[in-house]
C-alpha positions in Angstrom: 0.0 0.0 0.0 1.8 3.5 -0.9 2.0 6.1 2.0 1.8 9.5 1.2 4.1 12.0 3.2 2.5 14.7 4.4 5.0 17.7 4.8 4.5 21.7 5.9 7.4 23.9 5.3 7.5 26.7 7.8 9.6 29.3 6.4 11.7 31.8 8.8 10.5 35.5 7.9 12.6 38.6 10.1 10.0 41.3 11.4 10.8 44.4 9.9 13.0 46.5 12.4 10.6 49.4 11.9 8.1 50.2 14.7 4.2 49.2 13.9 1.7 51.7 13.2 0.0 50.4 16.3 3.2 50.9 18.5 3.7 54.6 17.3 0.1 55.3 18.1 0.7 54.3 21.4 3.9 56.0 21.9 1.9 58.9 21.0 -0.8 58.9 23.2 1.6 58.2 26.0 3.2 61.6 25.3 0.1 63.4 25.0 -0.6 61.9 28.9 2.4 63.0 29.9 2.2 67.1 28.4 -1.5 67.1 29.9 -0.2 65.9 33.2 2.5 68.6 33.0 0.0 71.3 32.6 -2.3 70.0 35.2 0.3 70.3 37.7 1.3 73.5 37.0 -2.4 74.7 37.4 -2.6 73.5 40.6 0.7 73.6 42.5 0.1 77.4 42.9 -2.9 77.3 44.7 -2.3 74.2 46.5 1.0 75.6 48.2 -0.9 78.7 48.7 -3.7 76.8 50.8 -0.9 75.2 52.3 1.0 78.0 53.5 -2.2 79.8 54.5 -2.7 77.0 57.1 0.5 76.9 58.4 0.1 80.6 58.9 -3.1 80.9 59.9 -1.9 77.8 62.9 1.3 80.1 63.9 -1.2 82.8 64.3 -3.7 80.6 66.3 -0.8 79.4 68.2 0.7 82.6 69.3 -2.4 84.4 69.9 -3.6 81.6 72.8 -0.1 82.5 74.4 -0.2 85.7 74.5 -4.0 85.7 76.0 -2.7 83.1 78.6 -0.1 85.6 79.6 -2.7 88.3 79.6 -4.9 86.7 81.9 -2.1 86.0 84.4 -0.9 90.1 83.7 -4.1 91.8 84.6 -5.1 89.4 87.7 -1.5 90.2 88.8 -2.2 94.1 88.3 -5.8 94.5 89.7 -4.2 93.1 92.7 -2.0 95.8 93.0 1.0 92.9 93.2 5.1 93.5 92.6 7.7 90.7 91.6 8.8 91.2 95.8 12.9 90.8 95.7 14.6 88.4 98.2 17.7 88.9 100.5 21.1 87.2 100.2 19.5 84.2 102.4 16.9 83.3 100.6 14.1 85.2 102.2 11.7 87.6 100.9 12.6 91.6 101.4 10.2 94.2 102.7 10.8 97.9 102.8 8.7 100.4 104.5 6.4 102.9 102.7 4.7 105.4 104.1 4.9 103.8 107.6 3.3 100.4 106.2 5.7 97.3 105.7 5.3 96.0 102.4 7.2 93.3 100.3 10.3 95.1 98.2 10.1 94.9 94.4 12.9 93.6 92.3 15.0 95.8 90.7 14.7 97.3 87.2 17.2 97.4 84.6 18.4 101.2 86.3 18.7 99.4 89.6 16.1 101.1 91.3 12.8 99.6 92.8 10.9 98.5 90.1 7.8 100.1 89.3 4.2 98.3 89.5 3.8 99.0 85.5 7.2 96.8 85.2 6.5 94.3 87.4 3.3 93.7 85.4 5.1 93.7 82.3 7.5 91.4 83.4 5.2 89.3 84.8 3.4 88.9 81.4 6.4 88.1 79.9 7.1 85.1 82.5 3.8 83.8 81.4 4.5 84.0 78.1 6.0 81.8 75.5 6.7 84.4 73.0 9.9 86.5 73.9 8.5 89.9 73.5 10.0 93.7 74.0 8.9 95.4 77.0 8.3 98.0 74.6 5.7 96.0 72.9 3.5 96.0 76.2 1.7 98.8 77.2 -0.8 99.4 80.6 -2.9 102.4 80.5 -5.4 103.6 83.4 -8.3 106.0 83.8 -10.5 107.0 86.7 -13.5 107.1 87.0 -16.3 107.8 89.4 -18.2 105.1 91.2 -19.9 103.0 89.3 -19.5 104.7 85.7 -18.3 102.7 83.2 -14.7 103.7 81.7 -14.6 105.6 78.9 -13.6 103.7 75.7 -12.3 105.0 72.2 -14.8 105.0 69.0 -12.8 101.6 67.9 -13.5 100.3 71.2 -9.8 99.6 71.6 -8.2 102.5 73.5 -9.0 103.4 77.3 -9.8 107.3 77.5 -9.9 110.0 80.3 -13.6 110.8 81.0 -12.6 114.2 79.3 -11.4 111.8 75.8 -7.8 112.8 76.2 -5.7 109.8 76.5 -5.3 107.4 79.6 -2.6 107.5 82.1 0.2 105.3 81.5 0.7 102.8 84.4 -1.3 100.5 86.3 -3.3 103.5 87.9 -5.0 103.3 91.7 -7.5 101.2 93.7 -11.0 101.1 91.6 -9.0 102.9 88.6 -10.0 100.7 84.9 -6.6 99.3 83.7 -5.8 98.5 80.3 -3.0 95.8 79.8 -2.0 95.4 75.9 0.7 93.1 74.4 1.2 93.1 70.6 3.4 90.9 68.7 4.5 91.1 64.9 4.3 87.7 63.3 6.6 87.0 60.0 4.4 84.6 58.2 5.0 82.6 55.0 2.4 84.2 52.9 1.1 87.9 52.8 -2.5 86.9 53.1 -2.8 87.2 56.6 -0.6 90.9 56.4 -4.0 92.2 54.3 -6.4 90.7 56.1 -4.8 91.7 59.6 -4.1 95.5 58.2 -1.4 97.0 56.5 1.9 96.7 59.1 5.3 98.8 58.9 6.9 95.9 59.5 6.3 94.6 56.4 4.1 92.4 53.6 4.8 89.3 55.7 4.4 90.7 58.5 1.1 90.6 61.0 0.5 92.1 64.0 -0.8 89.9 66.9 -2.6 92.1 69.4 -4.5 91.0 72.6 -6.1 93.6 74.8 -7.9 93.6 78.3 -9.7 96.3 80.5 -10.3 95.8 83.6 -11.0 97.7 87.1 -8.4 97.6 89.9 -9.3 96.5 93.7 -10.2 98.0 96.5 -6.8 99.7 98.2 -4.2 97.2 99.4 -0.6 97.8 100.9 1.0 96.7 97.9 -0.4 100.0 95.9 2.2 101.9 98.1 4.3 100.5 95.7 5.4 103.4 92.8 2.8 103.6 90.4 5.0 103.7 86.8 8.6 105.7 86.3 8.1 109.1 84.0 10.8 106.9 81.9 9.4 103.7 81.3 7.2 105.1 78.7 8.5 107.3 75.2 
């Protein structure tokens, strides 16, 4: 019986070095991706590093605000009370002078090394219940009398303690049942200058805003410690 051989040549073809159409299509989608991606991210990295450094900021100023109201509170309890830093002697125990034939404890010394005032001792004490390391310069105390039971007279603003007259308040913590005003202000250098228009234009600068906390309040009744000199012709400009 005759076979027959069934045979299938396979011949060897070289693909053509030559990209596909198919390939270059792709390659030029891919590139399209990657411009549109390009311009996307420029769009958006402006504003989103603007919202970013808005927050930061707007947390510095959050931050520094709380402090400076914690020191405030501890300021003008310490002032109504009519309270000095009291100095100690070389053992270790507190110092008292006399004033006016009343003993009452001896303040500290200021930087002239004379008895500090009650206006520095209340500044200093703000600044020992403070965080932020602030010029003395940079906090003021104001006071006005007024008779009983009137309120004190404030600015237009609502801001600025005032003699009953309008003129402007005494500088220094003032007497028993005298309204006190203690205010701190701070100059924060932010990241942005956002914050600098939205807080008011400052002299400090476009990144600069002012952080201001302010408190009025009425001193006590008389009590030894308001023996104590009131606030030094020199301690304000």
């Amino acid at each position: 019986m005759d076979c027959f051989t069934l045979e299938n040549t396979v011949a060897i073809r070289t693909l053509p070095t030559a990209k596909c159409p198919k390939s270059l299509l792709n390659e030029r989608k891919r590139k399209r991706v990657k411009a549109q991606t390009t311009v996307e991210f420029s769009l958006i990295v402006l504003p989103f590093f603007a919202i970013l450094f808005a927050m930061i900021d707007y947390a510095q100023i959050y931050f520094y605000e709380n402090s400076l109201q914690n020191a405030m509170r501890e300021a003008t309890r310490f002032a109504t009370a009519g309270r000095v830093i009291q100095a100690v002697n070389a053992g270790g125990t507190p110092a008292y002078t006399t004033n006016a034939g009343v003993t009452v404890p001896k303040a500290i010394n200021d930087s002239g090394g004379r008895e500090a005032s009650r206006n520095e001792c209340i500044r200093w004490w703000f600044l020992s219940n403070c965080v932020i390391n602030l010029p003395l310069s940079n906090i003021t105390i104001t006071s006005a009398p007024t008779l009983p039971g009137v309120a004190p007279t404030i600015s237009p603003d609502g801001t600025t303690l005032q003699l009953t007259n309008g003129a402007t308040a005494n500088y220094g913590p003032g007497a028993a049942n005298d309204y006190v005003q203690v205010t701190a202000i701070y100059h924060l250098n932010t990241i942005t200058p956002l914050f600098t228009y939205l807080g008011g234009y400052s002299h400090n600068g476009i990144n600069s805003y002012p952080v201001r906390v302010s408190v009025i309040v009425k001193n006590e009744p008389a009590l030894l410690n308001f023996l104590h000199t009131n606030v030094y012709s020199d301690e304000y400009p």
